[in-house]
N, C-alpha and C positions, 0 to 999 in steps of 0.2 A: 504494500500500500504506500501512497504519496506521503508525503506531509507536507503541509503548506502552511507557514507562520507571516501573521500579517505586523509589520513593526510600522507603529505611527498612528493607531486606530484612534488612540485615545489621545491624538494630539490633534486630530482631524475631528474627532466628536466636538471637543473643546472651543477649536477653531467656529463652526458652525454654531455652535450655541453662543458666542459672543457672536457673532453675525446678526443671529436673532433674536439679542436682545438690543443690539442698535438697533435696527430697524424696527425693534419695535418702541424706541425711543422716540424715531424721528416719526412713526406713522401722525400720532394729533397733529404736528407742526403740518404735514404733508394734506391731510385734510383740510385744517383749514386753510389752509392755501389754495386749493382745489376748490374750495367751497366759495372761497370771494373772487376766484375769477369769474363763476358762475353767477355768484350776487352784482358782478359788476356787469353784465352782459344782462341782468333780467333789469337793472337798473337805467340801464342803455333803451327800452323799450318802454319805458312807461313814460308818461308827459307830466311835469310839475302845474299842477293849477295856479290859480292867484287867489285862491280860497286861504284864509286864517287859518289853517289846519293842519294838524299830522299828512304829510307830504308820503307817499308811496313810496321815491325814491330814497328817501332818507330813514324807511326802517323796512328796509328790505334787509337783513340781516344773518349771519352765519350762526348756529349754533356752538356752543360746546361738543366737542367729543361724546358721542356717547356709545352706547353697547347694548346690540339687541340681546334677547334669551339665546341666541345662539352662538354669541360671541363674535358677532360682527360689527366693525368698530364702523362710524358715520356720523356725518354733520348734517343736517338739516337746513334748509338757504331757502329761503322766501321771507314773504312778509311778517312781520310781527305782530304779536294781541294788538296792537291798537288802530291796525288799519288790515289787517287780515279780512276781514268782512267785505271791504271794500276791493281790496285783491280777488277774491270769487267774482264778486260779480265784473272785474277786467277779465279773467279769464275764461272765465265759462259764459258770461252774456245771462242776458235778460232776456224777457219776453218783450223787452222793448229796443233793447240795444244789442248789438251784435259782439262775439268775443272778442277782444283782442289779446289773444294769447301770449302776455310777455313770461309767465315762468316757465310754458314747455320750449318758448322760443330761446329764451336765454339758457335751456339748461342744452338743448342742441345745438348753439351757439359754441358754448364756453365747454364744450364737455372736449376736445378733442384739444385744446390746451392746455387747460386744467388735468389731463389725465397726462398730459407729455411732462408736464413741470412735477406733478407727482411723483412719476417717475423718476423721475430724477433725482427727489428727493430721499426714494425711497433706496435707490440703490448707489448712492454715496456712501453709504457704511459700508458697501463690500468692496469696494474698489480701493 
């Protein structure tokens, strides 16, 4: 019979578990980052009124970090509690007005920059 002995296993194990614990360092940074390009592109699509008011554009906003039940990490990017109501009815329309879809538009907008600069972020620790 052969014998085959492996030298380096558990400097290789090592190796890959610091790898993945950077990255998962840099992932929140990486999200939000991903998250306000997206915010800035659905921000890019809405019109400022001359109303005295909570303005669209100024709380369209990125969440926190957070973690589903299944342990997937995500930012949330649209409007906030206090003009969120008024966000529906821009995107989805009335029975009187028609939509104008600026969060799926901005999220197909900013998604293929936002996921290249992610990238990037995310794999600077292995390089």
């Amino acid at each position: 019979m052969a014998d085959m002995s492996f030298d380096g296993i558990d400097d290789l194990t090592q190796y890959f578990e610091k790898i993945g614990g950077d990255v998962e360092k840099v992932e929140p940074v990486a999200l939000k980052v991903g998250g306000e390009i997206i915010a800035e592109q659905q921000r890019s699509h809405v019109n400022r009124s001359d109303k005295k008011q909570p303005h669209m554009q100024d709380n369209i906003t990125v969440s926190n970090v957070r973690e589903s039940k299944d342990g997937v990490r995500f930012v949330a990017v649209g409007p906030n509690k206090k003009v969120a109501y008024r966000g529906s009815f821009l995107e989805w329309g009335t029975s009187k007005m028609p939509p104008q879809p600026f969060i799926e538009k901005g999220g197909k907008e900013g998604e293929g920059p936002a996921v290249e600069l992610m990238e990037r972020i995310l794999t600077a620790p292995i390089k």
